[in-house]
KEKE-3310 file (N, C-alpha, C; in steps of 0.2 Angstrom, whole numbers, plus 5000, padded with zeros to 4 digits):
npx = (5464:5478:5480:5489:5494:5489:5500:5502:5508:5509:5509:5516:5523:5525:5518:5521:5523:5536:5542:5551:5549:5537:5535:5539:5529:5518:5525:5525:5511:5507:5511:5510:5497:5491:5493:5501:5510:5520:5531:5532:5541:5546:5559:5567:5577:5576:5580:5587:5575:5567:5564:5572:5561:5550:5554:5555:5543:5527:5516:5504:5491:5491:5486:5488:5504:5519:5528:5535:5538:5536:5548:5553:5542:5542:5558:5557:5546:5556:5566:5582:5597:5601:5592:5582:5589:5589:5575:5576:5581:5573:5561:5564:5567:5552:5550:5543:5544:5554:5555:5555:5551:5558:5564:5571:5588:5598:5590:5589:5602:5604:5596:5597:5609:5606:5602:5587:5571:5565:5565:5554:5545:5538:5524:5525:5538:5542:5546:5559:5573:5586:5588:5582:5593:5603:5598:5594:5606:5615:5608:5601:5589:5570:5562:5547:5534:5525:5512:5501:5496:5502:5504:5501:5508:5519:5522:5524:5537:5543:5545:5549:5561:5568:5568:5578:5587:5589:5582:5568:5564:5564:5555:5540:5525:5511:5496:5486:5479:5484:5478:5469:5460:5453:5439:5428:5426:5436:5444:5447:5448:5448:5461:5470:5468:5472:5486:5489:5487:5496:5509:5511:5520:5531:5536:5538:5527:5512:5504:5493:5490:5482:5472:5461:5445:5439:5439:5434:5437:5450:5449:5443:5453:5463:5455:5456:5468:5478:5491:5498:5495:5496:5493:5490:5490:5490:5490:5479:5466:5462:5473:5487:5489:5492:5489:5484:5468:5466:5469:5472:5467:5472:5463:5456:5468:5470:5456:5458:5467:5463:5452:5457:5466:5456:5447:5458:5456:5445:5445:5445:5441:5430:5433:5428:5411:5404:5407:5414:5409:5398:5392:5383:5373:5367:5363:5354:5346:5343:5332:5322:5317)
npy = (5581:5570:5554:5548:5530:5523:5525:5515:5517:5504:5511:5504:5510:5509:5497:5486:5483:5481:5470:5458:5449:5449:5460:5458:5449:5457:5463:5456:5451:5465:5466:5452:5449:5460:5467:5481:5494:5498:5496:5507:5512:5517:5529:5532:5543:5542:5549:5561:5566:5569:5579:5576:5576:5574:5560:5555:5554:5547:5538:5545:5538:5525:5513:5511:5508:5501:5503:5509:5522:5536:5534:5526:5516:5520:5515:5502:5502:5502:5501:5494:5500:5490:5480:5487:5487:5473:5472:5479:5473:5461:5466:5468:5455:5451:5460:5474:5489:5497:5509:5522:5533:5547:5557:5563:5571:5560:5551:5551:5552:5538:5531:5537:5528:5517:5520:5519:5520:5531:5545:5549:5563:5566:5575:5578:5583:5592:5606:5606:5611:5607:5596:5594:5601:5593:5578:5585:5588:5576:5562:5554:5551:5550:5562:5564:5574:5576:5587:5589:5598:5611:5627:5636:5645:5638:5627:5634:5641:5628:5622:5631:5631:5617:5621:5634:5621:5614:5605:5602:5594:5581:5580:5577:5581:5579:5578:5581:5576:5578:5570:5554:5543:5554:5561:5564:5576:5585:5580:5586:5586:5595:5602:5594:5600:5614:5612:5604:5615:5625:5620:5608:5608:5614:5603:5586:5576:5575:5572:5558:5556:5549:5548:5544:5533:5519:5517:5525:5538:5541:5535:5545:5554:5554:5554:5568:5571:5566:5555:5547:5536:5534:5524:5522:5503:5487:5472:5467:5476:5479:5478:5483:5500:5515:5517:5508:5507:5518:5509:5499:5485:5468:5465:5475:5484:5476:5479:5492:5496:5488:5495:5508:5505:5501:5513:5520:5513:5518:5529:5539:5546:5543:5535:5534:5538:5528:5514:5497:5487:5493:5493:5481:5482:5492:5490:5479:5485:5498:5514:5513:5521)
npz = (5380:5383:5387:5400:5405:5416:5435:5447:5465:5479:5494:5505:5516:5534:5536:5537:5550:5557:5550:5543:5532:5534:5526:5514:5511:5508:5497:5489:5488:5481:5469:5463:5464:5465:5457:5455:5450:5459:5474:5491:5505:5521:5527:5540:5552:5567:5579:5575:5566:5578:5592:5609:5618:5609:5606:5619:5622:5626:5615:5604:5603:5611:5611:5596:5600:5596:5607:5622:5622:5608:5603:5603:5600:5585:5581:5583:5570:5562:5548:5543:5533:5526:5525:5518:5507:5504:5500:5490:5482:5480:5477:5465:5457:5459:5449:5448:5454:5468:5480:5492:5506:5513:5528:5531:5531:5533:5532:5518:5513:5514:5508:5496:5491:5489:5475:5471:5459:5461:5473:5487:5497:5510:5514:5526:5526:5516:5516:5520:5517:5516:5515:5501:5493:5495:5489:5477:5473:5474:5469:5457:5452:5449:5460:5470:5476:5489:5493:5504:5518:5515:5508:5494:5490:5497:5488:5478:5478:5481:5470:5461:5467:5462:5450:5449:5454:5441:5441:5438:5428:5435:5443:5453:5457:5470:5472:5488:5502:5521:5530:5540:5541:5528:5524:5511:5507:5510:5501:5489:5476:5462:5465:5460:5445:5446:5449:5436:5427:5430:5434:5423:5413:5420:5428:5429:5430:5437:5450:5462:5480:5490:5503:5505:5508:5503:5485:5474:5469:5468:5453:5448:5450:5442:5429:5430:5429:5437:5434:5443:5454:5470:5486:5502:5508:5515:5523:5532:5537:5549:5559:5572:5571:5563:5550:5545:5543:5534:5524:5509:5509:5499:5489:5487:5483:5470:5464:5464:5456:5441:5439:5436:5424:5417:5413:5409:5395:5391:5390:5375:5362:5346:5335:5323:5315:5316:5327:5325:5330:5333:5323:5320:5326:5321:5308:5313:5320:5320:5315:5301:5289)
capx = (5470:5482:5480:5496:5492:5492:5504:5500:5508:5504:5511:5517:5525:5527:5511:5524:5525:5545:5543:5555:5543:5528:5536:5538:5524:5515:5526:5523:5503:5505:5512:5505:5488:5485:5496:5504:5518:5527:5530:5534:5542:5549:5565:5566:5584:5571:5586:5587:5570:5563:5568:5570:5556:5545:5557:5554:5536:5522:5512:5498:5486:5493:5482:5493:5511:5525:5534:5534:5538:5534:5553:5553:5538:5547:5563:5552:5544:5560:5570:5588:5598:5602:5585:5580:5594:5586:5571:5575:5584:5567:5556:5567:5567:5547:5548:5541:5549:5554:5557:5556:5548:5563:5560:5577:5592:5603:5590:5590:5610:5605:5591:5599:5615:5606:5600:5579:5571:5562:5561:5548:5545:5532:5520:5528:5546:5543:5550:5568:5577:5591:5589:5580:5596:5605:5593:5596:5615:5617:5604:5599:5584:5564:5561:5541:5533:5516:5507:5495:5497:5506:5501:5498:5516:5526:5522:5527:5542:5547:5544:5557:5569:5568:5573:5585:5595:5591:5581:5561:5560:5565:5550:5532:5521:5506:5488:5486:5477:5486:5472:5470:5456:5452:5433:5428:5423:5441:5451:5448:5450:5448:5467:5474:5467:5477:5492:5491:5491:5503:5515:5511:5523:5538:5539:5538:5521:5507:5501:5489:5492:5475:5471:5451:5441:5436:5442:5430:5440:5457:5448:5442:5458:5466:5453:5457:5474:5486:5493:5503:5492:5497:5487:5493:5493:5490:5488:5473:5465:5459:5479:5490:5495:5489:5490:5479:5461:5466:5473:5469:5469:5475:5458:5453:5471:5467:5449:5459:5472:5459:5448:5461:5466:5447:5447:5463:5457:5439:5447:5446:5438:5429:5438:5423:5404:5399:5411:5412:5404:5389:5388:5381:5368:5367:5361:5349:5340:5341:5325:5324:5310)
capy = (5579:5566:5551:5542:5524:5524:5521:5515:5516:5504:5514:5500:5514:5506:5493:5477:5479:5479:5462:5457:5444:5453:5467:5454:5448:5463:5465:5450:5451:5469:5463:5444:5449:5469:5473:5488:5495:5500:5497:5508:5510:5523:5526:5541:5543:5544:5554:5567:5567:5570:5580:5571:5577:5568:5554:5549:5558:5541:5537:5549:5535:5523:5507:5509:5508:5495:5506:5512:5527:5537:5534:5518:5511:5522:5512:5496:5500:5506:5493:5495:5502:5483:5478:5490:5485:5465:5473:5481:5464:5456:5468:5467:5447:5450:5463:5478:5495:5498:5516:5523:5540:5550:5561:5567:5570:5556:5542:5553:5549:5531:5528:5538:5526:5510:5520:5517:5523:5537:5545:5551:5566:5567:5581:5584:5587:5595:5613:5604:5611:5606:5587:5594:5602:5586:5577:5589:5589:5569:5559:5557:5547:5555:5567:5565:5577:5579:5594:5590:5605:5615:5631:5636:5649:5636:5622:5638:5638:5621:5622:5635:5629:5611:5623:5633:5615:5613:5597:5600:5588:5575:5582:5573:5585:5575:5584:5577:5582:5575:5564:5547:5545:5558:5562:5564:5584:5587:5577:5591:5583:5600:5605:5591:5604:5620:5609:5601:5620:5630:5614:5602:5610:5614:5596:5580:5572:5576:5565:5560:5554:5549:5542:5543:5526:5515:5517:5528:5545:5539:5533:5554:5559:5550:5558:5575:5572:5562:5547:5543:5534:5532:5525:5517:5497:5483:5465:5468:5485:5476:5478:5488:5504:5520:5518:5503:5507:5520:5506:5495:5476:5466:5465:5483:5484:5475:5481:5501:5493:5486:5501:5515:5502:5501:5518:5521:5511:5521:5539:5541:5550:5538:5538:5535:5537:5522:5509:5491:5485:5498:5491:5476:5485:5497:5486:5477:5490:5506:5515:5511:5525)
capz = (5384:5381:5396:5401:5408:5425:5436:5456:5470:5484:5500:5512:5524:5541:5538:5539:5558:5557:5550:5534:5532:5529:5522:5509:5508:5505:5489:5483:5484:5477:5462:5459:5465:5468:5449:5456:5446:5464:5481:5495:5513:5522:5530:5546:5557:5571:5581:5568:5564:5582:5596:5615:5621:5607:5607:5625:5626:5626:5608:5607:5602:5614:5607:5590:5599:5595:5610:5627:5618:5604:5600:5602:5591:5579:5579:5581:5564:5555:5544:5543:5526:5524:5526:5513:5499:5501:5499:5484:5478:5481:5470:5457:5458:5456:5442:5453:5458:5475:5482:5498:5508:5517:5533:5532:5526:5535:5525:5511:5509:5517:5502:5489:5493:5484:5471:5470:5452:5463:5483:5490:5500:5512:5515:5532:5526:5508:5517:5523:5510:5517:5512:5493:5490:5494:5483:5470:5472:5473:5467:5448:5448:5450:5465:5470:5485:5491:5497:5511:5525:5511:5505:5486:5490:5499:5485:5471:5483:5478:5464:5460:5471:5457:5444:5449:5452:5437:5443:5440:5424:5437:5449:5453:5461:5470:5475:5495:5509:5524:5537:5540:5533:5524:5522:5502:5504:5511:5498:5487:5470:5457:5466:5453:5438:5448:5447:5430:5422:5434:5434:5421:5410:5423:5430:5425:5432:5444:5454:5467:5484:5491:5513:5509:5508:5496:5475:5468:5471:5463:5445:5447:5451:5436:5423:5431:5426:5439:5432:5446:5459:5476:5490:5508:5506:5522:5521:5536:5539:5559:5562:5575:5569:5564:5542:5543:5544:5529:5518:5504:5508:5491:5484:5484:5477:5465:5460:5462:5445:5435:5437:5431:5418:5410:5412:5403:5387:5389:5389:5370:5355:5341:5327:5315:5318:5318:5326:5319:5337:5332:5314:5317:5328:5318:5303:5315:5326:5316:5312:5294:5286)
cpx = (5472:5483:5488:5494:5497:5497:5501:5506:5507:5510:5511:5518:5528:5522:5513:5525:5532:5544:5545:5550:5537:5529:5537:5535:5519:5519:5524:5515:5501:5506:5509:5498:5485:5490:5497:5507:5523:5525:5534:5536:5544:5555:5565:5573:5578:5575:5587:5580:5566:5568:5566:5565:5548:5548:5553:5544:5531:5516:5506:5492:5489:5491:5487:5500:5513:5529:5531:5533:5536:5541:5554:5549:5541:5552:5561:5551:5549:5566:5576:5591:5601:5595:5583:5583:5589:5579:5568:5576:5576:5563:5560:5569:5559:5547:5542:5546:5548:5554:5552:5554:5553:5561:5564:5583:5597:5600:5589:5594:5607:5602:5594:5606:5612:5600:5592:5578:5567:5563:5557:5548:5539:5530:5524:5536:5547:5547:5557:5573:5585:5592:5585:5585:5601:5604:5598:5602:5618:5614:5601:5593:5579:5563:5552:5540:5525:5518:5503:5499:5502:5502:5502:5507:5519:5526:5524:5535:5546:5548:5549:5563:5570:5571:5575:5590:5594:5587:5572:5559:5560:5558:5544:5531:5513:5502:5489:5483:5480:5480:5471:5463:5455:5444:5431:5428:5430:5447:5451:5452:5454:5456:5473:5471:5471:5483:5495:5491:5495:5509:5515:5517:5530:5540:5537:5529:5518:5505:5496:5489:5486:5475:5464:5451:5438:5441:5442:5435:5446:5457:5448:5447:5463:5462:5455:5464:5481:5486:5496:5499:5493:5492:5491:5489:5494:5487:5479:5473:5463:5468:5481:5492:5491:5486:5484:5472:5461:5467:5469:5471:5470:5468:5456:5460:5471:5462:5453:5464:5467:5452:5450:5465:5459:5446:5452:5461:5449:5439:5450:5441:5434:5432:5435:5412:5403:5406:5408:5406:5398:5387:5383:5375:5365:5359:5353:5343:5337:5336:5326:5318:5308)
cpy = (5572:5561:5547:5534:5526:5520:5522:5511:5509:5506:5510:5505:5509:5500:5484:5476:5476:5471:5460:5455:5445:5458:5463:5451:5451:5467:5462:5449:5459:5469:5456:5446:5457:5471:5478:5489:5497:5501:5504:5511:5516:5523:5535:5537:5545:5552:5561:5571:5572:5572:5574:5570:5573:5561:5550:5550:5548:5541:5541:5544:5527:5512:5504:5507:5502:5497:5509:5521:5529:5537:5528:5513:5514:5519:5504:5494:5501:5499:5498:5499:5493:5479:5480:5487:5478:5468:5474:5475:5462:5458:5468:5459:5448:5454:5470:5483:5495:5505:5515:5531:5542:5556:5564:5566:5565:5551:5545:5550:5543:5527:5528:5532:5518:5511:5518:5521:5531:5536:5549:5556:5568:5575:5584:5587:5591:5602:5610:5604:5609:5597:5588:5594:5595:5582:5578:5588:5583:5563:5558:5553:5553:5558:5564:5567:5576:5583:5595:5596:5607:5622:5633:5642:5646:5631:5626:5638:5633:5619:5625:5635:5622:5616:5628:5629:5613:5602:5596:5597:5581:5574:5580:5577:5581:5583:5579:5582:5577:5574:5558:5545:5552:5559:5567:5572:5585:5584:5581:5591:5589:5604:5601:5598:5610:5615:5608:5609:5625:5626:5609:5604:5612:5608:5592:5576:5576:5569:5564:5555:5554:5546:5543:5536:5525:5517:5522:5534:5545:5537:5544:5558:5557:5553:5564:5575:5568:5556:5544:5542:5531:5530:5517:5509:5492:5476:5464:5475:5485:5477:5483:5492:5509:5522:5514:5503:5513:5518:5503:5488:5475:5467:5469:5485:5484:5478:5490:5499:5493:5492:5508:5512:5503:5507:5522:5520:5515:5528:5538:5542:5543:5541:5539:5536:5532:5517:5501:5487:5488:5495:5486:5479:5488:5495:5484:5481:5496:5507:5515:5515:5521)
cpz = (5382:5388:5395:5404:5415:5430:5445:5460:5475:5490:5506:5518:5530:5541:5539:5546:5560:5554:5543:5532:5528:5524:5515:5506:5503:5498:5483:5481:5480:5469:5458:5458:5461:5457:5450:5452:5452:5470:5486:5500:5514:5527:5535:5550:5565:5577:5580:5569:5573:5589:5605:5617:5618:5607:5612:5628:5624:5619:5610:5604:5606:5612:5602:5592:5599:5601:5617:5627:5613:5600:5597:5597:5586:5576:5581:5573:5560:5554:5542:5535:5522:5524:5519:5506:5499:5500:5493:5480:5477:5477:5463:5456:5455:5450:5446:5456:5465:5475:5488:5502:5514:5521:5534:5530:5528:5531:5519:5508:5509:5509:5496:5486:5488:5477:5467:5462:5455:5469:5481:5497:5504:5511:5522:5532:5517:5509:5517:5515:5511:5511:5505:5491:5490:5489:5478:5467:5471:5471:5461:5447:5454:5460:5469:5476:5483:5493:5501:5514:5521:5507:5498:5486:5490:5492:5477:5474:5479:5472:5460:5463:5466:5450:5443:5450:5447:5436:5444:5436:5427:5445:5450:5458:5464:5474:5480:5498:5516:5531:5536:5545:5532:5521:5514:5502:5508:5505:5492:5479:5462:5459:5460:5447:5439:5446:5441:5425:5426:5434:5430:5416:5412:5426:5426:5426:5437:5444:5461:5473:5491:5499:5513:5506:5502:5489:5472:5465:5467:5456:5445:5444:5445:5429:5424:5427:5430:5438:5436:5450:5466:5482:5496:5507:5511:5518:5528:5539:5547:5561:5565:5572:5566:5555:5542:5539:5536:5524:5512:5506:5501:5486:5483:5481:5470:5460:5459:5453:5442:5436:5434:5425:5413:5410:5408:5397:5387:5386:5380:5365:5350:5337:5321:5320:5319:5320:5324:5326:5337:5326:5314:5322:5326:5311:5306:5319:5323:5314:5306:5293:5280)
residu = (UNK:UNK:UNK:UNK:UNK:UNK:UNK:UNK:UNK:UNK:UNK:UNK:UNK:UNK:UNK:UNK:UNK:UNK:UNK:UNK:UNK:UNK:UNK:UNK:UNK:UNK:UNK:UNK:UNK:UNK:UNK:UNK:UNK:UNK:UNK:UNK:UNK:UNK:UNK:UNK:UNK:UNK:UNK:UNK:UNK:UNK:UNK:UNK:UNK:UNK:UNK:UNK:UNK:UNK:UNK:UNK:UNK:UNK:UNK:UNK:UNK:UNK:UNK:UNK:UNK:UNK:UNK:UNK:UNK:UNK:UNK:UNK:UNK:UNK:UNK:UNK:UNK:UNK:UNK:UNK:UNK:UNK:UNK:UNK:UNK:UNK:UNK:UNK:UNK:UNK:UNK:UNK:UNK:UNK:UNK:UNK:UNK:UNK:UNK:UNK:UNK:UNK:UNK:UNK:UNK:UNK:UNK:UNK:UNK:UNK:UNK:UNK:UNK:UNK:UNK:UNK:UNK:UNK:UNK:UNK:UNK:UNK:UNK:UNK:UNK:UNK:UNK:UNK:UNK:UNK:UNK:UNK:UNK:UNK:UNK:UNK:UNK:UNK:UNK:UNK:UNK:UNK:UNK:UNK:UNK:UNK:UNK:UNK:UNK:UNK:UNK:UNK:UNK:UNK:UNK:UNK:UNK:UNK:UNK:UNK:UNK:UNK:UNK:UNK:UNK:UNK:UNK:UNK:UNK:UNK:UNK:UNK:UNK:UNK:UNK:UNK:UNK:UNK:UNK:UNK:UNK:UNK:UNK:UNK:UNK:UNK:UNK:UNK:UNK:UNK:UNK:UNK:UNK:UNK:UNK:UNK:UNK:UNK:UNK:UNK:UNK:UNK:UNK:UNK:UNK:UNK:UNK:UNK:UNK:UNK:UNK:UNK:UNK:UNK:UNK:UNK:UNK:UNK:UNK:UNK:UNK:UNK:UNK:UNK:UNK:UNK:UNK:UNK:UNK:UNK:UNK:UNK:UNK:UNK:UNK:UNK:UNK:UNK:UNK:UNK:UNK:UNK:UNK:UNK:UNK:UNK:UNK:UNK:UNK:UNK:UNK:UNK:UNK:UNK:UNK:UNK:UNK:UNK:UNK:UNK:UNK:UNK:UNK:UNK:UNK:UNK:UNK:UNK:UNK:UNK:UNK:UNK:UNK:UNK:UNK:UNK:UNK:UNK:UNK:UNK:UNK:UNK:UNK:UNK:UNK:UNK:UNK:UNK:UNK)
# end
């Protein structure tokens, strides 16, 4: 197998707490400190997305809300389409992609409208073929969905709907099991190996889109084969909100980069028996008959 050097994610989401400010921050420590290759947010028509009854219905974890409602922390956490453009400006000032996780097709237009180098489609709208076809129809740069709570038919499904438009070299398929957190014996790592030979060859990338705890899980899922590594992203995991306590603060950001780095330059073959690193060992240790 042929590795790619990794590329991470870090999945701010909603963990800026409506707040430009921080939401800026958290770009800024993902690339000076944490060495991402990309941040990103996500954009919901909450209107669209939600009927009245969950609109005005009350936060079902009530401790986490920004809102009286469950509509209202929603339009609390949700950053404008002019919010979003300065946001892009600002990662593209530090040298860091942005993009964006669309819930529908209103921010689908709204996202695709400034252009990112990839969307992002969650696990819970991967069926709304209304807003792929959109996509499909007016968007030219990379597609990527997860698959948490998605069956092995609906994600062949999608699969074939990417190319009949003619649009699955443009597709990143991620392994996901959607919980927050996500205990180790459900994150169900060997689903990347189903992926990478039923789809490594119709799309463009797998990937893996991780909510368990700690690093380890993601070098794993990186020798299995997904090079693209995503993983939710807070500047304090004690914060209000529901992503938090599944995140990475900066420095286990950090330590997940330089771990699928060293593991990049590890994943190779010797070229010769003996390298020059062994010769001199070689020379002095060697059992000499």
């Amino acid at each position: 197998m042929t590795y790619k050097k990794p590329y991470v994610i870090a999945e701010i989401g909603c963990n800026h707490k409506g707040d430009l400010k921080i939401a800026k921050e958290l770009i800024n420590m993902a690339k000076i400190f944490g060495n991402a290759n990309a941040v990103k947010f996500q954009k919901r028509n909450n209107k669209e997305l939600l009927t009245d009854e969950q609109y005005n219905a009350p936060h079902p974890n009530p401790i986490n809300s920004y809102g009286k409602t469950y509509g209202e922390h929603r339009e609390f956490l949700e950053f404008n389409l002019d919010q979003h453009r300065e946001l892009k400006v600002f990662c593209k000032e530090i040298c860091i992609t942005y993009s964006t996780s669309v819930w529908d097709t209103h921010s689908a237009k709204e996202i695709a409208s400034i252009d990112p180098v990839f969307i992002k489609i969650p696990s819970a709208c991967n069926n709304n073929f209304e807003m792929l076809d959109w996509l499909c129809e007016n968007y030219r740069g990379e597609i990527h969905i997860s698959t948490g709570m998605t069956t092995k038919n609906e994600i062949e499904t999608i699969v074939n709907f990417f190319e009949k438009k003619g649009r699955s070299k443009d597709l990143v398929v991620y392994n996901c099991t959607s919980g927050y957190p996500v205990p180790f014996e459900d994150v169900c790592l060997l689903d990347i190996i189903k992926l990478k030979d039923k789809y490594g060859n119709r799309v463009k990338n797998i990937g893996f889109s991780g909510h368990h705890l700690g690093i380890a899980i993601d070098v794993a899922a990186y020798t299995l084969g997904a090079h693209i590594i995503e993983r939710h992203y807070t500047l304090d995991r004690t914060w209000k909100g529901t992503d938090h306590a599944a995140s990475l603060e900066p420095m286990g950001l950090r330590k997940l980069c330089r771990d699928l780095n060293a593991t990049y330059e590890a994943l190779t073959y010797k070229q010769q028996d003996i390298l020059a690193i062994e010769d001199v060992q070689r020379k002095k240790l060697k059992y000499q008959k």
